[in-house]
C-alpha positions, 0 to 999 in steps of 0.5 A: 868567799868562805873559809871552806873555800880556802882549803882548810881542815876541818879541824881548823874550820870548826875553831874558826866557825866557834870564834864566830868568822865566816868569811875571811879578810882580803890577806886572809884570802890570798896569804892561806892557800900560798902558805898551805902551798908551801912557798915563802911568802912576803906579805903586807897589809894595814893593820886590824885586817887579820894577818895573825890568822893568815898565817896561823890557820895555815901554819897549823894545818901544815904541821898537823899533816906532817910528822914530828922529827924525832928526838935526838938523845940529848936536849930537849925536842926540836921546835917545828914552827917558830914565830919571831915578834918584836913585843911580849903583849904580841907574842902572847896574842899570837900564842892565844891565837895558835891555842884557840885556832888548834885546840881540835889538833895535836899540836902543842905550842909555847911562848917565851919573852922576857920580864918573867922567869924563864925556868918554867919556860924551860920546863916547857921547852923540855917536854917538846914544842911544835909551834913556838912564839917568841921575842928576840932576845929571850929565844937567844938566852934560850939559845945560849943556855941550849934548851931549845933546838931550832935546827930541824925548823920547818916554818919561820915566820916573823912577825910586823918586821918593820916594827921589829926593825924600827926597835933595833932588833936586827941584830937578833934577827940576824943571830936567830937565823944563824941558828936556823938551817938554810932558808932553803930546808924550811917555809919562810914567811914575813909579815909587815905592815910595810915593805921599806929598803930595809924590810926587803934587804932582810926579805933577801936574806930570808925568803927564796924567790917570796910569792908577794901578798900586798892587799891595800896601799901601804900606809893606809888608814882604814876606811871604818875609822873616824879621824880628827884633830883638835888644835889645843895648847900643850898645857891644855891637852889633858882638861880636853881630853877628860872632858872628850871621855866624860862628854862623849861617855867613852868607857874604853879608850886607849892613849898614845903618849911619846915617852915613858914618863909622859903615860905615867905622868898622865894615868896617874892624873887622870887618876886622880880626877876619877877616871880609872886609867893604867900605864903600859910601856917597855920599863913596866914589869911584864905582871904589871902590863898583863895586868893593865891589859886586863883590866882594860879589856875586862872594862875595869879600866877606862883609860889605857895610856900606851907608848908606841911599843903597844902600838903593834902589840895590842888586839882589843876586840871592839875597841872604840876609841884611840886618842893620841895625845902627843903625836909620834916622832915618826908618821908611821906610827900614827897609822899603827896606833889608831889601827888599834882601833877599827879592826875585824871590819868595826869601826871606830874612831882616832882623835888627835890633840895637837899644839903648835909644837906639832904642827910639822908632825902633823903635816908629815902625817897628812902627808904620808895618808894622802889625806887633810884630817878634819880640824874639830874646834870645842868651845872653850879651848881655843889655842893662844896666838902668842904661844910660839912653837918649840922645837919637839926632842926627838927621842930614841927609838925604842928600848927593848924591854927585858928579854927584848934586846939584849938578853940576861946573858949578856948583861950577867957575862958582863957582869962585875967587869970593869968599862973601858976608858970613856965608857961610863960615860957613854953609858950615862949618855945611853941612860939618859937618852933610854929614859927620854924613849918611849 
């Protein structure tokens, strides 16, 4: 099947042919022409299979058909499309995708997250926005200070939704809609790696009777991807793993740690023996994580080391390889993360250094693929019998990071007021366990 069989405008089709596709992925096939239809849809597929364009292709082509509602005489044009994403490096991959997708159409389009200043977003917002992509907490202080109108929305979509729901960002959802008109005055659309009880709780409260779009089982690893596990002490991982990238020549590979302090613990020794390599987490000012990304992405960085809030967030073409030095908490998770890797029909390959503390981590991702990963043994780093196994902290789920979660505007109103009894302490309890997250 073409993209010309999918009924899409010729407009559309000319920026897709100059991006080089041809042929559309299996949720492209079936998500496209339900979106084009009108309906609400639920969808869900593994990861690197193209749901970003299954509903941005569509998307586009609906508003360049319909008119823009006109301006009421105060605040600033009513926004028609609004995509919701859990991370800032997602929401500024999908706005990339919106631009380049609808550069031959008059639509005009803006993205907003926090870490960054939001009066030039405000600048933007007043000059009028069909399509905006956004992250939860900065559309609410958006909201808050009323400059942006979402009460004429035509199309909402969000975005990995379990993966906003696994960072805490129900709440906001739940505040966004609010702001919305009913569910039944616009087109609803829901993308998710994966349909759990809390993913379909919030389908309810969102979708009208959802034409359903399930392409693959649901956890499933792609095919093109190159699974192993390498059984290595803890204190070990780190010598494996420069020499797995000096060895085997890898000049792009992207590394999962658990925490925050973890990645930069590990960027900067490896650093510091000649590999060039970047942090990127939630406590990263936004700057430093776009520059990190580009750097990597332009080959002037060979080693990105990530926690999970990049597992979802990140769309590098043809990257190679994804090596998890600690396994998540979470068996999810690891689907997410070597799903960086592999995508738009490539393949590539995820790596696995696992010590004996992870071995029940370990299981529970075999367990969840339905499948035995391959046991790679490299001469010279065999594993201690005498080391006994600890039990892994588990950590919080992730903190959302400036104009994530709560917004500015909570933080400046609660500003200078004194906690009530028991709460300082609580805080420091909420820091701490914040500093151990991802």
């Amino acid at each position: 099947m073409s993209f010309e069989a999918l009924g899409l405008s010729s407009e559309v089709l000319r920026a897709v042919t100059e991006e080089g596709y041809d042929t559309p992925t299996p949720i492209q096939q079936a998500a496209i022409p339900l979106v084009l239809s009108g309906v609400d849809v639920m969808a869900s597929a593994q990861t690197g299979t193209g749901k970003t364009a299954g509903f941005t292709l569509p998307m586009l082509q609906r508003l360049s058909l319909s008119e823009r509602p006109v301006r009421g005489r105060k605040g600033p044009p009513p926004v028609r499309a609004l995509v919701l994403t859990p991370t800032r490096e997602l929401a500024a991959q999908i706005a990339e995708s919106v631009s380049t997708y609808g550069k031959y159409l008059q639509i005009r389009s803006a993205v907003v997250f926090g870490g960054v200043s939001i009066n030039p977003q405000i600048s933007q917002l007043r000059k009028g926005v069909d399509i905006l992509i956004a992250t939860p907490g900065r559309l609410l202080d958006h909201a808050g200070q009323n400059t942006v109108d979402l009460s004429r929305l035509e199309i909402l979509v969000l975005d990995e939704a379990d993966r906003m729901l696994d960072m805490g960002f129900i709440h906001d959802v739940k505040r966004v809609l609010a702001l919305l008109p009913e569910s039944a005055q616009r087109q609803n659309l829901l993308f998710s790696a994966t349909f759990s009880k809390d993913i379909k709780q919030l389908a309810g409260r969102m979708l009208n009777d959802p034409q359903l779009v399930e392409v693959a089982p649901q956890n499933a690893t792609a095919d093109r991807i190159e699974q192993q596990v390498h059984l290595v002490d803890k204190s070990r991982k780190r010598e494996l793993l420069s020499r797995m990238i000096r060895d085997e020549d890898w000049r792009q590979v992207l590394v999962f740690t658990r925490t925050k302090h973890g990645a930069n613990r590990l960027a900067e020794q490896l650093s510091k023996e000649g590999l060039s390599a970047a942090a990127i987490h939630g406590n990263k000012s936004q700057g430093a994580r776009t520059r990190a990304l580009a750097g990597f992405k332009e080959g002037k960085l060979r080693v990105l080391v990530a926690t999970d809030i990049a597992a979802r967030g990140l769309d590098i073409d043809q990257l190679p390889n994804v090596v998890n030095f600690e396994l998540p908490n979470v068996p999810e998770d690891y689907v997410h993360r070597i799903g960086r890797t592999a995508r738009a029909g490539l393949s590539g390959k995820a790596v696995s250094l696992v010590c004996v503390d992870e071995a029940k981590l370990l299981r529970d991702i075999e367990k969840l693929i339905r499948r035995e990963l391959p046991r790679i043994h490299i001469e010279g780093f065999d594993v201690d019998p005498s080391i006994k196994a600890e039990p892994i902290r588990k950590t919080s789920k992730p903190t959302p990071g400036p104009g994530q979660g709560r917004g500015r505007r909570s933080r400046d109103r609660n500003a200078g007021k004194k906690p009530p009894v028991g709460a300082q302490a609580s805080a420091s309890r909420g820091a701490s366990r914040r500093r151990r997250g991802a």
